[in-house]
LUMDRENLO-500139 format. One record per residue (C-alpha): residue in three letters; z, y, x; residue number from 0. Coordinates in steps of 0.2 Angstrom, whole numbers. Layout:
# residues N
<pt rest="ALA" Z="Z" Y="Y" X="X" nr="NUM"/>
...
This chain:
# residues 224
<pt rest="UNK" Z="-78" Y="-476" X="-75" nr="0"/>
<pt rest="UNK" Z="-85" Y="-459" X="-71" nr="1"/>
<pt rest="UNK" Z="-84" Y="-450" X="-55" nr="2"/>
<pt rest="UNK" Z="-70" Y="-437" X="-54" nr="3"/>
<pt rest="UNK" Z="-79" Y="-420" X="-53" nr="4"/>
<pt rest="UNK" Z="-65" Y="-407" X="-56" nr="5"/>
<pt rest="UNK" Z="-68" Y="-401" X="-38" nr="6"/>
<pt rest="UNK" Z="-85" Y="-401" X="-39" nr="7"/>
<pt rest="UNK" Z="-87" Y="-391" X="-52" nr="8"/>
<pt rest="UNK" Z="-77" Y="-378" X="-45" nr="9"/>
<pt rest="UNK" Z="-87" Y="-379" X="-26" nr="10"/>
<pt rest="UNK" Z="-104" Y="-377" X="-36" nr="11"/>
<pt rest="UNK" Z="-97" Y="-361" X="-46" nr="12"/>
<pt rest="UNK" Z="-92" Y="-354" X="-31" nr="13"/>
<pt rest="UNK" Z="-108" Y="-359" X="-23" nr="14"/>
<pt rest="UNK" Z="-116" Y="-353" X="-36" nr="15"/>
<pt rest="UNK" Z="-109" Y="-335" X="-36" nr="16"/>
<pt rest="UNK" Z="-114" Y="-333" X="-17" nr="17"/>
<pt rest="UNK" Z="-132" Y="-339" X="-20" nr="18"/>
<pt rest="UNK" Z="-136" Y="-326" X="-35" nr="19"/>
<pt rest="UNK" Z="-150" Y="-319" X="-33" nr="20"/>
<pt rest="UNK" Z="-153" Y="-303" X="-24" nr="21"/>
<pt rest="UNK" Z="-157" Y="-291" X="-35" nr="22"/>
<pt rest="UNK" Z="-139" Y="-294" X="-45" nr="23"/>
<pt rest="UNK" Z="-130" Y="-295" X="-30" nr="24"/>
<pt rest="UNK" Z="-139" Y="-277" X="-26" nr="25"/>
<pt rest="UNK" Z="-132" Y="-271" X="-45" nr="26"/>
<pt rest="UNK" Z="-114" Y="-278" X="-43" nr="27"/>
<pt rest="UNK" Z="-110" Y="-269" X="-25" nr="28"/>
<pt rest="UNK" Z="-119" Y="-253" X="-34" nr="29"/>
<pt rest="UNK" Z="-106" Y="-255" X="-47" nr="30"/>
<pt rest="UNK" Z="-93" Y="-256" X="-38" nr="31"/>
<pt rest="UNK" Z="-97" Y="-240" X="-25" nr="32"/>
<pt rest="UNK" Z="-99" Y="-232" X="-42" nr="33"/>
<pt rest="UNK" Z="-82" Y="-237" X="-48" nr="34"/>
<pt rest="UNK" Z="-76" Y="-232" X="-30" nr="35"/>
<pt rest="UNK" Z="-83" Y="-216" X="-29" nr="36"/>
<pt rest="UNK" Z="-80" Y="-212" X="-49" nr="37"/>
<pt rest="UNK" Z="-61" Y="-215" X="-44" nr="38"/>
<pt rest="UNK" Z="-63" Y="-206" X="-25" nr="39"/>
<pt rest="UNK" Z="-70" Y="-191" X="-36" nr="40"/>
<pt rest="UNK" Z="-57" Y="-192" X="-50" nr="41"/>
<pt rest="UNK" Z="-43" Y="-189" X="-34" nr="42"/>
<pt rest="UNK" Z="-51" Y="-177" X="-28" nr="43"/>
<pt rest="UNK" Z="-51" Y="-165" X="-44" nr="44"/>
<pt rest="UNK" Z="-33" Y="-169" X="-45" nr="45"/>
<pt rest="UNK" Z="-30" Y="-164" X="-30" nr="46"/>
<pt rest="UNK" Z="-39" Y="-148" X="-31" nr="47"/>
<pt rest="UNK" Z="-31" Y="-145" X="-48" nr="48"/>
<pt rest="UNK" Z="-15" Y="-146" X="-37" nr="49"/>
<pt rest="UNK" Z="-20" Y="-136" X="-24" nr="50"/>
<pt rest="UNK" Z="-25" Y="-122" X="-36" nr="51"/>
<pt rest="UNK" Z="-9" Y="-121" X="-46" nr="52"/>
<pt rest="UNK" Z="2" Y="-120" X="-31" nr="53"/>
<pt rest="UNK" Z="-7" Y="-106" X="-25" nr="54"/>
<pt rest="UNK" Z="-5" Y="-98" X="-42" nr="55"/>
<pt rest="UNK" Z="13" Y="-98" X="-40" nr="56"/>
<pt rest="UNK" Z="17" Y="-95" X="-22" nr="57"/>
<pt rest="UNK" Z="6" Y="-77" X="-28" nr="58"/>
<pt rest="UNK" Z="16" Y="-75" X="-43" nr="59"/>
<pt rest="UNK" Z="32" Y="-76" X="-35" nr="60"/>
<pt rest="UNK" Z="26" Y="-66" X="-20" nr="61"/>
<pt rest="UNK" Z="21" Y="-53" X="-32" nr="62"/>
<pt rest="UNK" Z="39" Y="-54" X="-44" nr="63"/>
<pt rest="UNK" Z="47" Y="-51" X="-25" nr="64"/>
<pt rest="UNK" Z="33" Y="-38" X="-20" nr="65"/>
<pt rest="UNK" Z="40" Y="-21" X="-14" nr="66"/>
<pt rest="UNK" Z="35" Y="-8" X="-28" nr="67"/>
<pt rest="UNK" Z="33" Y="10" X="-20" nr="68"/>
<pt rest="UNK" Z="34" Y="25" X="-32" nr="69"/>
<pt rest="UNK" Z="33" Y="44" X="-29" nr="70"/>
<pt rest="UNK" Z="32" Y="60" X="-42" nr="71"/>
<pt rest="UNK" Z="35" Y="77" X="-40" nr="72"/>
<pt rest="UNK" Z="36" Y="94" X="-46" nr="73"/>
<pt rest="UNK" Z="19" Y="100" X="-51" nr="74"/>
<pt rest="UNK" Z="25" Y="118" X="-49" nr="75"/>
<pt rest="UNK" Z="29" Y="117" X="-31" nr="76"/>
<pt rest="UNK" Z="21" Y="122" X="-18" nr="77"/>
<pt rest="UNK" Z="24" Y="111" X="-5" nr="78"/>
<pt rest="UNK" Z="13" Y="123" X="9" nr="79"/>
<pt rest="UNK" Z="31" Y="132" X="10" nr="80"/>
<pt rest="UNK" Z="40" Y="119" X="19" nr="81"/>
<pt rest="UNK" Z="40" Y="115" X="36" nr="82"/>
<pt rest="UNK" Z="57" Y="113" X="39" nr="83"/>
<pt rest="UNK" Z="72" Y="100" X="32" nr="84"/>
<pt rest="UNK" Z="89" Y="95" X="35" nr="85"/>
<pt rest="UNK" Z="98" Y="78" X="30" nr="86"/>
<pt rest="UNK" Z="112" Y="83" X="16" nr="87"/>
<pt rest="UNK" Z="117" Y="63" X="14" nr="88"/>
<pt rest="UNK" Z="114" Y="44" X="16" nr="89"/>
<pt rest="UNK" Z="125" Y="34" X="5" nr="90"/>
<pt rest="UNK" Z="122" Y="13" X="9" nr="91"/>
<pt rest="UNK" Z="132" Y="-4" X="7" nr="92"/>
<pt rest="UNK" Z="130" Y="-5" X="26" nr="93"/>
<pt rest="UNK" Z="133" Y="12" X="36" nr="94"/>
<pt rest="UNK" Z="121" Y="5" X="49" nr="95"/>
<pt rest="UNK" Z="107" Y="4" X="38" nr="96"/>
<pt rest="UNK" Z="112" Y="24" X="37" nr="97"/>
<pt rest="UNK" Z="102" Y="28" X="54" nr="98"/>
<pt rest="UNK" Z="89" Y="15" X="48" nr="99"/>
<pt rest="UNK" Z="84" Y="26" X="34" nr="100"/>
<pt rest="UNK" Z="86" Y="43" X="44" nr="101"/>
<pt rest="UNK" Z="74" Y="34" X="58" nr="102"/>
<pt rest="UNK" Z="60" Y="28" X="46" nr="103"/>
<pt rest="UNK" Z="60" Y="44" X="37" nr="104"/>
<pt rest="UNK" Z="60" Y="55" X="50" nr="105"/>
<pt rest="UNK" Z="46" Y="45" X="60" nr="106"/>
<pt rest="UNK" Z="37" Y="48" X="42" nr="107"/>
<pt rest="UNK" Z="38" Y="66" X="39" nr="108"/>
<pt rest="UNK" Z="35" Y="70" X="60" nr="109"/>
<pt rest="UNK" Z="17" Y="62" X="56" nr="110"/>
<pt rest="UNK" Z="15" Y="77" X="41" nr="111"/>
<pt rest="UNK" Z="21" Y="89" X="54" nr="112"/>
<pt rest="UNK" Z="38" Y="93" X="47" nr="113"/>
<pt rest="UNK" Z="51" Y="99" X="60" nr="114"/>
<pt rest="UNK" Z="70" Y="92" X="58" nr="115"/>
<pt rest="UNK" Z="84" Y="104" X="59" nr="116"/>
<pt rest="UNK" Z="103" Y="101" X="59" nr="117"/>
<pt rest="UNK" Z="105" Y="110" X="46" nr="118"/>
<pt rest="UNK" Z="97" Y="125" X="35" nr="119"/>
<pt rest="UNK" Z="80" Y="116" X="34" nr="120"/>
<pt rest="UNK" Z="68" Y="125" X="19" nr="121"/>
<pt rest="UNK" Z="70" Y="107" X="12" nr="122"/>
<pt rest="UNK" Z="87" Y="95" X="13" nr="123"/>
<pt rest="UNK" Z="88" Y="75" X="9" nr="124"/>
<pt rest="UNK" Z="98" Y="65" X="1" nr="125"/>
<pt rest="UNK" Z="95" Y="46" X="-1" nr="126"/>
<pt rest="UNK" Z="104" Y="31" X="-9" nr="127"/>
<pt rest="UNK" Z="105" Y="12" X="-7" nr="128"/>
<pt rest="UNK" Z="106" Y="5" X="-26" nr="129"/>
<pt rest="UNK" Z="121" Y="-5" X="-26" nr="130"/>
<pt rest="UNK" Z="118" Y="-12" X="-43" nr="131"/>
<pt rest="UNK" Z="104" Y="-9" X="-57" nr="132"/>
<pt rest="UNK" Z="106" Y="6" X="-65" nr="133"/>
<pt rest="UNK" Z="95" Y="18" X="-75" nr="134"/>
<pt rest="UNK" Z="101" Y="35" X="-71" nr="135"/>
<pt rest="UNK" Z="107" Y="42" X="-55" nr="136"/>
<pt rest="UNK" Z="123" Y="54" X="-63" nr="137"/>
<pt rest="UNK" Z="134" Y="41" X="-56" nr="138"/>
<pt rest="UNK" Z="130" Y="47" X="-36" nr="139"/>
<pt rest="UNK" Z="126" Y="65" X="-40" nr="140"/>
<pt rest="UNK" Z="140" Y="70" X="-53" nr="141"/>
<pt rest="UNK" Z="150" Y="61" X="-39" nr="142"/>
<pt rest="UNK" Z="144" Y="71" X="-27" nr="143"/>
<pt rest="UNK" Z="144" Y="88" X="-33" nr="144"/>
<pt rest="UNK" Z="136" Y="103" X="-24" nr="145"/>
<pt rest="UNK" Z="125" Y="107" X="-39" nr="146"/>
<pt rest="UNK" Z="109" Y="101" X="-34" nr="147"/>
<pt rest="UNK" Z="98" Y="99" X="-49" nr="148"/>
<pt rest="UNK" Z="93" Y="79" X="-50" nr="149"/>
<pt rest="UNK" Z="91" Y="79" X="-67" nr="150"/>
<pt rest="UNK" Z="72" Y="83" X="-71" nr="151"/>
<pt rest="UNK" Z="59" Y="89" X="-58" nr="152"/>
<pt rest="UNK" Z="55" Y="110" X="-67" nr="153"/>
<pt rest="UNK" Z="37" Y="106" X="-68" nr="154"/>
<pt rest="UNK" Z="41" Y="88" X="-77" nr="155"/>
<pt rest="UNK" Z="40" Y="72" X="-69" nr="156"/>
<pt rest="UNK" Z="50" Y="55" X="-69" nr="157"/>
<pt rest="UNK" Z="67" Y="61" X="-70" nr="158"/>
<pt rest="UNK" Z="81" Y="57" X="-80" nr="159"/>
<pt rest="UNK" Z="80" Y="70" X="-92" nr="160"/>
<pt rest="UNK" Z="61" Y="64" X="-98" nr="161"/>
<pt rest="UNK" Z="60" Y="51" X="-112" nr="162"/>
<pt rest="UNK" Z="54" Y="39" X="-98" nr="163"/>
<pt rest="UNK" Z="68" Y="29" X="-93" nr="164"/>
<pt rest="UNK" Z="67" Y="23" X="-74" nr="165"/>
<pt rest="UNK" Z="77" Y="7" X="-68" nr="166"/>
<pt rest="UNK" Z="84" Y="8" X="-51" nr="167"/>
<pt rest="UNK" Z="86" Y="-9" X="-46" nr="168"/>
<pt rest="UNK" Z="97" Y="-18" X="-34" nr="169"/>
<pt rest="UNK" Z="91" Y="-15" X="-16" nr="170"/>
<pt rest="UNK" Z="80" Y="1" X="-21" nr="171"/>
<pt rest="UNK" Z="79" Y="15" X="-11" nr="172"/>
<pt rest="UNK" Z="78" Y="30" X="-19" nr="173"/>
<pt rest="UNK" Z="74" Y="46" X="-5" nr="174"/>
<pt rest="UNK" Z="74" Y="63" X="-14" nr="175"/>
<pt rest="UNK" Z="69" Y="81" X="-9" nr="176"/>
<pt rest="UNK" Z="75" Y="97" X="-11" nr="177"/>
<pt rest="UNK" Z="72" Y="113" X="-10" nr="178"/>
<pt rest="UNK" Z="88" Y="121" X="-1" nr="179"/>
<pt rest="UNK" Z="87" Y="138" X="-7" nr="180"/>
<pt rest="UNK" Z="87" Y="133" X="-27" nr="181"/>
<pt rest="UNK" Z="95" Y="115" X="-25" nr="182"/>
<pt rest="UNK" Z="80" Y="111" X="-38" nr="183"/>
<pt rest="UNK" Z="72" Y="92" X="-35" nr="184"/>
<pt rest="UNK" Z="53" Y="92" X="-27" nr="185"/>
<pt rest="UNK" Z="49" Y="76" X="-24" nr="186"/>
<pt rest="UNK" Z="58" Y="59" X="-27" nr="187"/>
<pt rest="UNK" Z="50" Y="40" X="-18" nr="188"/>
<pt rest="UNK" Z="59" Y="24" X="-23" nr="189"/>
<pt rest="UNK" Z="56" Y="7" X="-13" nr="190"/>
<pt rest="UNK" Z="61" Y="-10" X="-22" nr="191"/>
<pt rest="UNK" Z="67" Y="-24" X="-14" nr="192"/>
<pt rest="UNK" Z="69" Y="-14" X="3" nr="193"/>
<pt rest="UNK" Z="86" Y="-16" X="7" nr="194"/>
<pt rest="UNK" Z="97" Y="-34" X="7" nr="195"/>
<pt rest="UNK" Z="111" Y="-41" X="16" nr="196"/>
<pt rest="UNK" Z="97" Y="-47" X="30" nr="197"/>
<pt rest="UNK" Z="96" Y="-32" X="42" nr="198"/>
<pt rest="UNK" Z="81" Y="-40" X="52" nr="199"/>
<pt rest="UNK" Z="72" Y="-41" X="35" nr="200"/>
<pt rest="UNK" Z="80" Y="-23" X="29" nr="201"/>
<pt rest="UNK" Z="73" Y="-16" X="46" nr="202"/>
<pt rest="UNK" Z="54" Y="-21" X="44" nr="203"/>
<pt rest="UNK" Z="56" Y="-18" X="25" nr="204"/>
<pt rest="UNK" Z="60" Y="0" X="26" nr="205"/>
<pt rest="UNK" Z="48" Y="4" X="38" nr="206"/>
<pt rest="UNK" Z="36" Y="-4" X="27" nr="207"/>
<pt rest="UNK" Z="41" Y="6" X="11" nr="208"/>
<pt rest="UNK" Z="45" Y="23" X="18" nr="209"/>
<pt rest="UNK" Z="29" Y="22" X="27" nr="210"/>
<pt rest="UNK" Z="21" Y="20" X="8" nr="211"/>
<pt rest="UNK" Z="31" Y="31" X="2" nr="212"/>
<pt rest="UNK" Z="25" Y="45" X="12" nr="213"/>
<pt rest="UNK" Z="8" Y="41" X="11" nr="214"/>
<pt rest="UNK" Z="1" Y="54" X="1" nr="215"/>
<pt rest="UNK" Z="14" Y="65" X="9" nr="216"/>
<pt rest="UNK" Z="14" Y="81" X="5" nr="217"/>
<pt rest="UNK" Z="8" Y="82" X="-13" nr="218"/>
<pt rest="UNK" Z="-9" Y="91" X="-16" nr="219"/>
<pt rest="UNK" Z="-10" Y="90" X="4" nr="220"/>
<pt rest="UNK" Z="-31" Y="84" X="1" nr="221"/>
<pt rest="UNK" Z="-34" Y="95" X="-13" nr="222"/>
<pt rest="UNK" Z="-38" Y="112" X="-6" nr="223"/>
């Protein structure tokens, strides 16, 4: 009969493999930091590649939700004239947000050196909250009468009456100047997503905007 050598088989392959010789043990553990680092690496580019794309969205949605501040004017006026103006009217969702705008505005136009007056001013103001998104403005001024000429700025600009069609969007506000004496448009700004339903955010928003608005306030002020 023969010995039964099941077992020793298996304890001298075993022995075997922890008595190879050095130099493959040396290539089997460099093998398998490869494989481990290959795999560490392969994570890490993942992850990056993660990384990267949320960026890319958080900025494109800050971007779609990014206030958009625009100005024109008459190119015929001679804004140098004014020094004076007067509120004609502020129409808003929330009549709080009425002082709010008078506030930012005026802070604004104090900084350019422009008095306020209760009335009589050599300029008057009338701004708007837009309620809903809208591409003209007759529905406020036919409405409110008084025969101030919104439609088109007389030297050209981005009025209504221009083959440019401008969209008024909800939560726009849209601040326009004119001149008292001829009731004719000088100067329009418009501030997107400035006003909402949180008065915290509508506070810091129109300080924001206004502030842009009247940036390069008045017009041709730096070309002389």
């Amino acid at each position: 009969m023969y010995p039964h050598t099941t077992g020793d088989s298996r304890e001298t392959s075993g022995s075997q493999k922890q008595h190879l010789p050095e130099r493959e043990r040396a290539v089997l553990s460099r093998a398998g930091s490869q494989s481990s680092e290959c795999l560490k690496g392969e994570t890490m580019k993942l992850q990056r590649a993660v990384f990267v794309l949320m960026g890319m969205m958080l900025l494109f949605a800050g971007k779609l939700s990014a206030q958009q501040v625009k100005t024109d004017y008459d190119r015929n006026a001679n804004f140098g004239q004014y020094k004076t103006y007067s509120w004609e009217q502020v129409r808003t969702k929330d009549a709080l947000d009425v002082d709010r705008i008078k506030s930012a505005v005026n802070a604004a136009l104090a900084a350019k050196g422009w008095t306020l007056v209760d009335s009589g001013g050599d300029v008057s103001i009338i701004a708007m909250e837009m309620t809903h998104n809208q591409q003209t403005l007759n529905t406020f001024y036919d409405g409110f009468g008084g025969g101030w000429g919104w439609r088109r700025f007389g030297g050209g600009g981005f009025g209504e009456a221009t083959t440019t069609t401008e969209t008024y969007k909800v939560g726009t506000l849209v601040v326009d100047l004119f001149g008292t004496k001829t009731k004719t448009l000088l100067w329009r700004g418009t501030s997107s997503d400035t006003l909402s339903n949180n008065s915290d955010k509508n506070i810091k928003n129109l300080d924001k905007g206004v502030e842009k608005m009247f940036k390069n306030f008045p017009p041709g002020a730096s070309k002389k």
